[in-house]
PDB file of the backbone (N, CA, C, O) and the ligand in Angstrom, with CONECT records:
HET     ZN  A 101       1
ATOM      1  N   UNK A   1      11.460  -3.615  22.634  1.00  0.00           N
ATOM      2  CA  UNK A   1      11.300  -4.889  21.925  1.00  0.00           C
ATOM      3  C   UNK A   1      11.587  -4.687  20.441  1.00  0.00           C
ATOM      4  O   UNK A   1      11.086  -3.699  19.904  1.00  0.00           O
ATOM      5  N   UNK A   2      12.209  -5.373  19.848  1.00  0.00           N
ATOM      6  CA  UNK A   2      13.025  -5.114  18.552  1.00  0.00           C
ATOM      7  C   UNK A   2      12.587  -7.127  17.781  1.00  0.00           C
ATOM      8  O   UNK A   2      12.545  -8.246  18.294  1.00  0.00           O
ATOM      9  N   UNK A   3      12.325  -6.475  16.148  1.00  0.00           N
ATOM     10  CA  UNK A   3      12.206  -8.019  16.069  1.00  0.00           C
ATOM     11  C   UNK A   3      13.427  -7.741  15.108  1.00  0.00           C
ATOM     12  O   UNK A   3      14.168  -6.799  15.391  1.00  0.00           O
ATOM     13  N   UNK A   4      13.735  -8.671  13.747  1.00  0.00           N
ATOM     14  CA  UNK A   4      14.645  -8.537  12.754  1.00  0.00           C
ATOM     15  C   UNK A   4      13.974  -8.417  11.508  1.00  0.00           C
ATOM     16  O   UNK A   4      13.039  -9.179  11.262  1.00  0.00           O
ATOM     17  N   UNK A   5      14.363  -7.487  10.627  1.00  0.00           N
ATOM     18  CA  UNK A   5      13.750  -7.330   9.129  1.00  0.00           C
ATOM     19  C   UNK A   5      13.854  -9.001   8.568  1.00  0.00           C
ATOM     20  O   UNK A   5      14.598  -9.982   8.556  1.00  0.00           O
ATOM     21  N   UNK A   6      13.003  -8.684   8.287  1.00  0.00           N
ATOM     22  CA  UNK A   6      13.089 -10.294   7.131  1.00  0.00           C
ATOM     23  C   UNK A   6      13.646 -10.052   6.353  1.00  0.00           C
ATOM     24  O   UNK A   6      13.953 -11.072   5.735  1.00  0.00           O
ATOM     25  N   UNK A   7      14.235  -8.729   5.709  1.00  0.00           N
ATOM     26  CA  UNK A   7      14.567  -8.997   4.301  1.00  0.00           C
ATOM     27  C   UNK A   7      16.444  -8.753   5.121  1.00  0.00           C
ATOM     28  O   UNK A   7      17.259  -9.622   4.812  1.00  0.00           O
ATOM     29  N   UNK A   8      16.837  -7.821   5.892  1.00  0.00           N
ATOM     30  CA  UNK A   8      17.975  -7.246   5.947  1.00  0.00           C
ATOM     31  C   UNK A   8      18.222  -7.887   7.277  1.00  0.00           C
ATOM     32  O   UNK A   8      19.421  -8.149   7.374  1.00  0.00           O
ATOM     33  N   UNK A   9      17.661  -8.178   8.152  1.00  0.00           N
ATOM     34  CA  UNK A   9      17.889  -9.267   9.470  1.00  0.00           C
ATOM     35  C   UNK A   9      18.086  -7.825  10.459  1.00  0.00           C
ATOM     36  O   UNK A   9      18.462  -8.022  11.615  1.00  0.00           O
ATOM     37  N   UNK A  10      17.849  -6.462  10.037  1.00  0.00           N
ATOM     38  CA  UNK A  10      18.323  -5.467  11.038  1.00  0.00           C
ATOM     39  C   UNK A  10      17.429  -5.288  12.012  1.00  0.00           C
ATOM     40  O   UNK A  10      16.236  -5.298  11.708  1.00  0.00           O
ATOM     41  N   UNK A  11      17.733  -5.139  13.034  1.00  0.00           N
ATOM     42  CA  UNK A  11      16.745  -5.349  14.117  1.00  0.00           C
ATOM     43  C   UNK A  11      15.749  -4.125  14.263  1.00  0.00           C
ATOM     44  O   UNK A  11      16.320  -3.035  14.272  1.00  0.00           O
ATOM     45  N   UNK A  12      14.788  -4.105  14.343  1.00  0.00           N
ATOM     46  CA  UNK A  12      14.049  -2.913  14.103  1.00  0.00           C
ATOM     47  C   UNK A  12      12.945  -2.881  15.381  1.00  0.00           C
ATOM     48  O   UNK A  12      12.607  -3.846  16.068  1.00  0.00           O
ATOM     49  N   UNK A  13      12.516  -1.578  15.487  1.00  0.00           N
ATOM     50  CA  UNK A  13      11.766  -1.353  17.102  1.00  0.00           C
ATOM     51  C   UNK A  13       9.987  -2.170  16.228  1.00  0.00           C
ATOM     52  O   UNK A  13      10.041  -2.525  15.050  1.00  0.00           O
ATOM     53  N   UNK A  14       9.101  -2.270  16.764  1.00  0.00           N
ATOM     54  CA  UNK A  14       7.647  -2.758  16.555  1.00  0.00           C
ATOM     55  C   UNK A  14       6.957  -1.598  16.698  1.00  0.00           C
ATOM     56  O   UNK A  14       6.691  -0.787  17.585  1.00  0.00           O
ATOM     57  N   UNK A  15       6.710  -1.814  15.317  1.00  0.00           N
ATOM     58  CA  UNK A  15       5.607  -0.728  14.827  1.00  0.00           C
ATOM     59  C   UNK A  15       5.819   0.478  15.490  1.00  0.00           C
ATOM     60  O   UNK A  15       4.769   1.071  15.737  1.00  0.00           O
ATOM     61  N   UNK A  16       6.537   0.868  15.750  1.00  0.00           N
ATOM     62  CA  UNK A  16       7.293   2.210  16.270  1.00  0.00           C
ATOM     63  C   UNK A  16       6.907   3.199  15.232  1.00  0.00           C
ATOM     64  O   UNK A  16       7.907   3.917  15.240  1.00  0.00           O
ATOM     65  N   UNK A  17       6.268   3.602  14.523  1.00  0.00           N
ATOM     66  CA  UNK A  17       5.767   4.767  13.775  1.00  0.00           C
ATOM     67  C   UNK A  17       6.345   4.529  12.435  1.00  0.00           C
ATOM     68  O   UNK A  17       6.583   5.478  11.688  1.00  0.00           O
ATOM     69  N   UNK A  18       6.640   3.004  12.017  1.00  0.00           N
ATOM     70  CA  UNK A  18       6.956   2.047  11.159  1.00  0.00           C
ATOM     71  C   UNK A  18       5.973   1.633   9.954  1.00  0.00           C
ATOM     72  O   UNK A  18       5.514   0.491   9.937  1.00  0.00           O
ATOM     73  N   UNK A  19       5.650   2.559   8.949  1.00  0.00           N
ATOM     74  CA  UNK A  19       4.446   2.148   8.217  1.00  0.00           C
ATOM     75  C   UNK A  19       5.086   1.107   7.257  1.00  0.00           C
ATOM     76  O   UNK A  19       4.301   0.465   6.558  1.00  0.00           O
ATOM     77  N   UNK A  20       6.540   0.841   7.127  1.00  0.00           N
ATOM     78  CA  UNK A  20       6.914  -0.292   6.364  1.00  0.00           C
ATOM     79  C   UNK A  20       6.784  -1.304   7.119  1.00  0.00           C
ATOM     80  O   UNK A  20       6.758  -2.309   6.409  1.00  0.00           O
ATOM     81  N   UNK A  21       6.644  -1.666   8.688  1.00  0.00           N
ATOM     82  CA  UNK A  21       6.440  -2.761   9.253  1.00  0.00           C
ATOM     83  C   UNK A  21       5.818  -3.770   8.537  1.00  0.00           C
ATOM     84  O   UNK A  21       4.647  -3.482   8.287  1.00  0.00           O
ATOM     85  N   UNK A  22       6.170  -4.838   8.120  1.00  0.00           N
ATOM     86  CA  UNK A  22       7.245  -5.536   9.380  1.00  0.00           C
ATOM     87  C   UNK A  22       8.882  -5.757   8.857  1.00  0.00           C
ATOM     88  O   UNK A  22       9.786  -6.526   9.183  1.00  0.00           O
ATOM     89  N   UNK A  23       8.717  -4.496   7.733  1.00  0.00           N
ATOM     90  CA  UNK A  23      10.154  -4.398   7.138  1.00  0.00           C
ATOM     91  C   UNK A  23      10.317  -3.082   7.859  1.00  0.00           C
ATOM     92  O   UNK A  23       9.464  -2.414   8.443  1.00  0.00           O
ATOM     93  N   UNK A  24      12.010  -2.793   7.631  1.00  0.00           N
ATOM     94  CA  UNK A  24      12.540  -1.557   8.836  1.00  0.00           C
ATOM     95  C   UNK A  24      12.446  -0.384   7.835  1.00  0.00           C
ATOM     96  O   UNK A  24      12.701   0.691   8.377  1.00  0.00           O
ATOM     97  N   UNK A  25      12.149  -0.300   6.512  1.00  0.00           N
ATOM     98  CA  UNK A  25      12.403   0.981   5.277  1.00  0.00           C
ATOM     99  C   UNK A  25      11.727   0.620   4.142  1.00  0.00           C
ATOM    100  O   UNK A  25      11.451  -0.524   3.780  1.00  0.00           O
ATOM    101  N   UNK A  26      11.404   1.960   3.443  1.00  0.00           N
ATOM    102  CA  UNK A  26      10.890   1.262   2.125  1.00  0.00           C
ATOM    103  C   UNK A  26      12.093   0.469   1.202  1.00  0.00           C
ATOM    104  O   UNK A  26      11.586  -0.108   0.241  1.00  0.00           O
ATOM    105  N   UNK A  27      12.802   0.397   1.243  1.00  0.00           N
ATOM    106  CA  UNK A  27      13.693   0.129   0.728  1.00  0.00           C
ATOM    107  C   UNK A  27      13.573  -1.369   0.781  1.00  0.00           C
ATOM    108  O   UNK A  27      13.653  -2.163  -0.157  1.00  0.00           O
ATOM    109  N   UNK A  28      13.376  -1.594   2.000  1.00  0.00           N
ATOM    110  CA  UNK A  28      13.426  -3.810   2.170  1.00  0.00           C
ATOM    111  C   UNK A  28      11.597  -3.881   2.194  1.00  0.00           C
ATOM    112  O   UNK A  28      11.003  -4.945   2.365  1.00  0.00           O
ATOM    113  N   UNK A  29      11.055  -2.858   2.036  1.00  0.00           N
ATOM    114  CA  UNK A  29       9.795  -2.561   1.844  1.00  0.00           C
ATOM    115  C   UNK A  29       9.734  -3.489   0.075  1.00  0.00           C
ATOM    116  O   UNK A  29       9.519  -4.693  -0.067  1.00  0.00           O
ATOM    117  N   UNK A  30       9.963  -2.591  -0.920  1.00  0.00           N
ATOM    118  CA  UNK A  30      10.135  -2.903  -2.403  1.00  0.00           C
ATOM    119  C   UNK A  30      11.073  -4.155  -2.240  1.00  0.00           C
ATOM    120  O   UNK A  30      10.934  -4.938  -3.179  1.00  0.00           O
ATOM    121  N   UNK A  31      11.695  -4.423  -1.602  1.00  0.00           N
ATOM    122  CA  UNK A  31      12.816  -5.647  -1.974  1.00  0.00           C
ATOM    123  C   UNK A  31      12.084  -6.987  -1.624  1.00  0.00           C
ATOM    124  O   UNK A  31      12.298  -8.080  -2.150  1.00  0.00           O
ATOM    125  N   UNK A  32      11.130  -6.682  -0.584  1.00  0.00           N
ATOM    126  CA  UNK A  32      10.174  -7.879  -0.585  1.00  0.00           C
ATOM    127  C   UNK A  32       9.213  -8.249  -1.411  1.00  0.00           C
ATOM    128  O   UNK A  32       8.955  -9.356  -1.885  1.00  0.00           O
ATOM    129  N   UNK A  33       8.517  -6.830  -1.586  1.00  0.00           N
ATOM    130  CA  UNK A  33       7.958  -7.091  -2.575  1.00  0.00           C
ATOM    131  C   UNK A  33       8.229  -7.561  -3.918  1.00  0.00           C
ATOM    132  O   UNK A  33       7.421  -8.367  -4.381  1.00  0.00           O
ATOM    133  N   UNK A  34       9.222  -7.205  -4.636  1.00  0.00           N
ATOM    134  CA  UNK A  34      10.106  -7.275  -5.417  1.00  0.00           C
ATOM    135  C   UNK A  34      10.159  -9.084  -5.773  1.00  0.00           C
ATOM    136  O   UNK A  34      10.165  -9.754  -6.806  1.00  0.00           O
ATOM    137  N   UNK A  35      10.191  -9.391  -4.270  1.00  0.00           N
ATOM    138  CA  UNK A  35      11.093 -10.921  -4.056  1.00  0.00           C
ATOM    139  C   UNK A  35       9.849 -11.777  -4.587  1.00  0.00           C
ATOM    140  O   UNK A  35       9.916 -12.661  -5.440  1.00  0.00           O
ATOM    141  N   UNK A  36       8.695 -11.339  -3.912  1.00  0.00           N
ATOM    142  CA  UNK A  36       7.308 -12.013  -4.359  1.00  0.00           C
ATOM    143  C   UNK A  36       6.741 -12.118  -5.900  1.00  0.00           C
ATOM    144  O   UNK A  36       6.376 -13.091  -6.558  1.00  0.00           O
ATOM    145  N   UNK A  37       6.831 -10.489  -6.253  1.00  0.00           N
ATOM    146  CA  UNK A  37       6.748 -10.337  -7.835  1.00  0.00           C
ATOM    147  C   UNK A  37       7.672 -11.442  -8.574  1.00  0.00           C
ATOM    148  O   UNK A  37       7.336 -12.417  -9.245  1.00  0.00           O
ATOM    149  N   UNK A  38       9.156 -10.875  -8.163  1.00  0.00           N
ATOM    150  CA  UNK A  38      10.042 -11.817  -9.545  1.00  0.00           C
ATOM    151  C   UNK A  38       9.761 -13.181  -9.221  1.00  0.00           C
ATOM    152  O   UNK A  38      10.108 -14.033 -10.039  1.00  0.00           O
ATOM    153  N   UNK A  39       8.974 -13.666  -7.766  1.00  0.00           N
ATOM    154  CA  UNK A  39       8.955 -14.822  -8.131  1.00  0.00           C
ATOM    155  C   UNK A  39       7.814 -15.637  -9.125  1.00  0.00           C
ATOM    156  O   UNK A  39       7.777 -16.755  -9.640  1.00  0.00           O
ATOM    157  N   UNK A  40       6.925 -14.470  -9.101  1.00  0.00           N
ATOM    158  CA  UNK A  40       5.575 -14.682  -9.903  1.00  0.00           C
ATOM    159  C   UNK A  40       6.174 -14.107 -11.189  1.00  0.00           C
ATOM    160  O   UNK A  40       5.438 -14.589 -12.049  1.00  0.00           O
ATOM    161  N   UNK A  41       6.757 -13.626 -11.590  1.00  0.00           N
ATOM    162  CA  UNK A  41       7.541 -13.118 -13.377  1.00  0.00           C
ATOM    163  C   UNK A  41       7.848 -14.015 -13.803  1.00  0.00           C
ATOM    164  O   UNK A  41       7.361 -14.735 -14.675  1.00  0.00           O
ATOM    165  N   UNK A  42       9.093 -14.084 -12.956  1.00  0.00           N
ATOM    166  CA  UNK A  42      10.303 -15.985 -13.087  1.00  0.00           C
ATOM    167  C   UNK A  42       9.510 -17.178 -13.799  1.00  0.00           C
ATOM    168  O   UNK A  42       9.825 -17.722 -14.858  1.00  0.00           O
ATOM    169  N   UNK A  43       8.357 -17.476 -12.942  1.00  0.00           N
ATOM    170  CA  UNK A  43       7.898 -18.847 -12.984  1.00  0.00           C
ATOM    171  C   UNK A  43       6.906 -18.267 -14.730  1.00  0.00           C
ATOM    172  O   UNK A  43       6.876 -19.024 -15.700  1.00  0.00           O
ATOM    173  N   UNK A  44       6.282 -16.987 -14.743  1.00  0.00           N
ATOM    174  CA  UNK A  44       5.259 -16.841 -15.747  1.00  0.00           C
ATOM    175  C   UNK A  44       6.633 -16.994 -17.566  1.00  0.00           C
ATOM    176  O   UNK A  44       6.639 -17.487 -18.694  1.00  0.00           O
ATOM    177  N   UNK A  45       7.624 -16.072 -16.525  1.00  0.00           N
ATOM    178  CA  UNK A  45       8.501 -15.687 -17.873  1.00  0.00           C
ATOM    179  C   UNK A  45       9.320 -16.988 -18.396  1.00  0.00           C
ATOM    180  O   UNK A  45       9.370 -17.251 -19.598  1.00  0.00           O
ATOM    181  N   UNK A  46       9.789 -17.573 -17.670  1.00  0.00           N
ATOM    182  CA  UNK A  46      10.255 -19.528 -18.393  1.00  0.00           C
ATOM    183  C   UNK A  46       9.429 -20.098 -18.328  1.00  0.00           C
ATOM    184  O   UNK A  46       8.412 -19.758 -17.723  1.00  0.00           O
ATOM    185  N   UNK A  47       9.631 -21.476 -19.108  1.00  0.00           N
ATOM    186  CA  UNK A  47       8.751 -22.138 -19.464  1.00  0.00           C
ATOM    187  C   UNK A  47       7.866 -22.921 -18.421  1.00  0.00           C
ATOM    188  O   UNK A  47       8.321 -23.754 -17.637  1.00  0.00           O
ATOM    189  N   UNK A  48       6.611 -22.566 -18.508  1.00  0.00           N
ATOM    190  CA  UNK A  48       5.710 -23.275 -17.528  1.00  0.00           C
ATOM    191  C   UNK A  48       5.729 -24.705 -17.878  1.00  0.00           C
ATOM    192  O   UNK A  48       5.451 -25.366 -18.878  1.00  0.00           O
ATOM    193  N   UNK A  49       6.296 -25.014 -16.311  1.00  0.00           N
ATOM    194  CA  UNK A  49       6.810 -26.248 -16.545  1.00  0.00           C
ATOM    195  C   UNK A  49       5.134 -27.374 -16.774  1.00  0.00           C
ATOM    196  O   UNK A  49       5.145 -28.500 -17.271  1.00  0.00           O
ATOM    197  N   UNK A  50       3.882 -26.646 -16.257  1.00  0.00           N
ATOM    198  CA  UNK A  50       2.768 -27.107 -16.329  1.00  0.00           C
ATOM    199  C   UNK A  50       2.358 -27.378 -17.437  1.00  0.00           C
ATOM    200  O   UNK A  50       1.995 -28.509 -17.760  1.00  0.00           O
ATOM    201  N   UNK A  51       2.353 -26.001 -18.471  1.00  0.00           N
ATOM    202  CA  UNK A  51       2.440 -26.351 -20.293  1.00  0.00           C
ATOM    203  C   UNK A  51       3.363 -27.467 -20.838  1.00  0.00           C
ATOM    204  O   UNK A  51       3.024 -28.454 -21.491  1.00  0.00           O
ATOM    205  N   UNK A  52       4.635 -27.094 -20.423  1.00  0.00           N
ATOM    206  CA  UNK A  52       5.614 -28.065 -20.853  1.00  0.00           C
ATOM    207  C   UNK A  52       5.298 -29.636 -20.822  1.00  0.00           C
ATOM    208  O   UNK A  52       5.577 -30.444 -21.708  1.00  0.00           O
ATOM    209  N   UNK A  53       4.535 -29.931 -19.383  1.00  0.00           N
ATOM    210  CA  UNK A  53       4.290 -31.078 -19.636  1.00  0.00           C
ATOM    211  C   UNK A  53       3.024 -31.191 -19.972  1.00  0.00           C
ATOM    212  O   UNK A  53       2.995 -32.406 -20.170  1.00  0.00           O
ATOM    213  N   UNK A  54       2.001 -30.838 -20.175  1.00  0.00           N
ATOM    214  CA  UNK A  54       0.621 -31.411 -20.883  1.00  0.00           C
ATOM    215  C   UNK A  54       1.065 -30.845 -22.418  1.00  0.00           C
ATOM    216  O   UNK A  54       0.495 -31.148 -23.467  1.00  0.00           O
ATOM    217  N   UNK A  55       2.047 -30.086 -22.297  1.00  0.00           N
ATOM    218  CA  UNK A  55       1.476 -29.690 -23.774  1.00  0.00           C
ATOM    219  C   UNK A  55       2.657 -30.473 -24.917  1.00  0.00           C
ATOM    220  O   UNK A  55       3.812 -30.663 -24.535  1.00  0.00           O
ATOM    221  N   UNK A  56       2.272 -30.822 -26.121  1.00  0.00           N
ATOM    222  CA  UNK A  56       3.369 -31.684 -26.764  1.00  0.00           C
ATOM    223  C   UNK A  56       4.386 -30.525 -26.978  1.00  0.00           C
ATOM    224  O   UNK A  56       4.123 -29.351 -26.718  1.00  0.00           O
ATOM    225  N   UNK A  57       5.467 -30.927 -27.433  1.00  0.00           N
ATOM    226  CA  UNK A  57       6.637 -30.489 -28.017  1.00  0.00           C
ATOM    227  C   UNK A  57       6.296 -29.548 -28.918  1.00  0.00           C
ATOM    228  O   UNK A  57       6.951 -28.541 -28.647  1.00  0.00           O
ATOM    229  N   UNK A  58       5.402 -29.309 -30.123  1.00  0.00           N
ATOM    230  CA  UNK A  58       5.340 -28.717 -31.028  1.00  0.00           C
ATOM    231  C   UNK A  58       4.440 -27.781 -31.079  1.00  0.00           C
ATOM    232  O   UNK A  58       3.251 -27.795 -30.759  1.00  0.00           O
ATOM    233  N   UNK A  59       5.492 -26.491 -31.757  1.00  0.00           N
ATOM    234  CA  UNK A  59       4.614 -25.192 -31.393  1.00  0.00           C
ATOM    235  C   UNK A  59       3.016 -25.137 -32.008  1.00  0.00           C
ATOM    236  O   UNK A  59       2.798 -25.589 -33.132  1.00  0.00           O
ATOM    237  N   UNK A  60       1.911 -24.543 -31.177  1.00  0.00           N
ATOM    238  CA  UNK A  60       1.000 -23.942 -31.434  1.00  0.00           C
ATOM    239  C   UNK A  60       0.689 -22.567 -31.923  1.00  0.00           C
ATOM    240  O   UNK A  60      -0.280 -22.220 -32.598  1.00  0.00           O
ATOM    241  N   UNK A  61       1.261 -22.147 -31.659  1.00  0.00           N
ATOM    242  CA  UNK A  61       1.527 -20.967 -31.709  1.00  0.00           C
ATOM    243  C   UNK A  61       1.489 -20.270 -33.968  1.00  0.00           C
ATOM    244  O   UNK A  61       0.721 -19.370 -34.307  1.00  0.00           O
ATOM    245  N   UNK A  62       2.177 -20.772 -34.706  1.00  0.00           N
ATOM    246  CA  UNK A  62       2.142 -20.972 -35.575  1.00  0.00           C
ATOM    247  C   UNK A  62       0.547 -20.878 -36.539  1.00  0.00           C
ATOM    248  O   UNK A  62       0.113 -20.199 -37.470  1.00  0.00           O
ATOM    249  N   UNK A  63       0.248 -21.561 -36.003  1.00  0.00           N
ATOM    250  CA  UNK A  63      -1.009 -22.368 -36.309  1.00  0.00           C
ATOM    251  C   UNK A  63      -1.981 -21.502 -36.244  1.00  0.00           C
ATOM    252  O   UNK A  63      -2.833 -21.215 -37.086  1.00  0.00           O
ATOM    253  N   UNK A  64      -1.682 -20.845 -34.510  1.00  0.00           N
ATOM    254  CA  UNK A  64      -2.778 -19.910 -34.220  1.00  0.00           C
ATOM    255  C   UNK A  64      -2.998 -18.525 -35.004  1.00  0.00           C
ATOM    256  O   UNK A  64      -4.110 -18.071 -35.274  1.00  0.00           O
ATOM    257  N   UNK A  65      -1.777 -17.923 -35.327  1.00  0.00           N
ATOM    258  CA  UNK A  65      -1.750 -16.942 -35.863  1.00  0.00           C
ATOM    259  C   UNK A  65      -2.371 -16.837 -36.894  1.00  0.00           C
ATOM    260  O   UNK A  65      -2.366 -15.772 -37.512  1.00  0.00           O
TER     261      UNK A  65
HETATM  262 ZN    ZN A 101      15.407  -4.159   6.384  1.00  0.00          ZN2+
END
């Protein structure tokens, strides 16, 4: 019984002595992870679109310092 990597679609045996399961390598191991992180970076590192809208146009930042 073989399912498919989520990250690489390669078909891989189940938990077959697979500690990256339910990825087939560390390799799509980090690339998932990877995928989860940059998506939590992405959203932290541009502009939160949540600030953007409650917060006015004009920097605070300035002010605070
Ligand atoms: Zn893979």
């Amino acid at each position: 019984m073989k399912r498919p990597c989520p990250v690489c679609k390669k078909g891989i045996a189940v938990k077959d002595g697979n500690k990256f399961w339910p990825l087939c390598s560390e390799r799509c191991h980090l690339v998932d992870l990877g995928k989860w992180l940059g998506e939590e970076y992405r959203v932290a590192g541009e502009v939160d679109p949540n600030l953007a809208e409650g917060a006015p146009q004009t920097s605070e930042d300035s002010e605070n310092s």
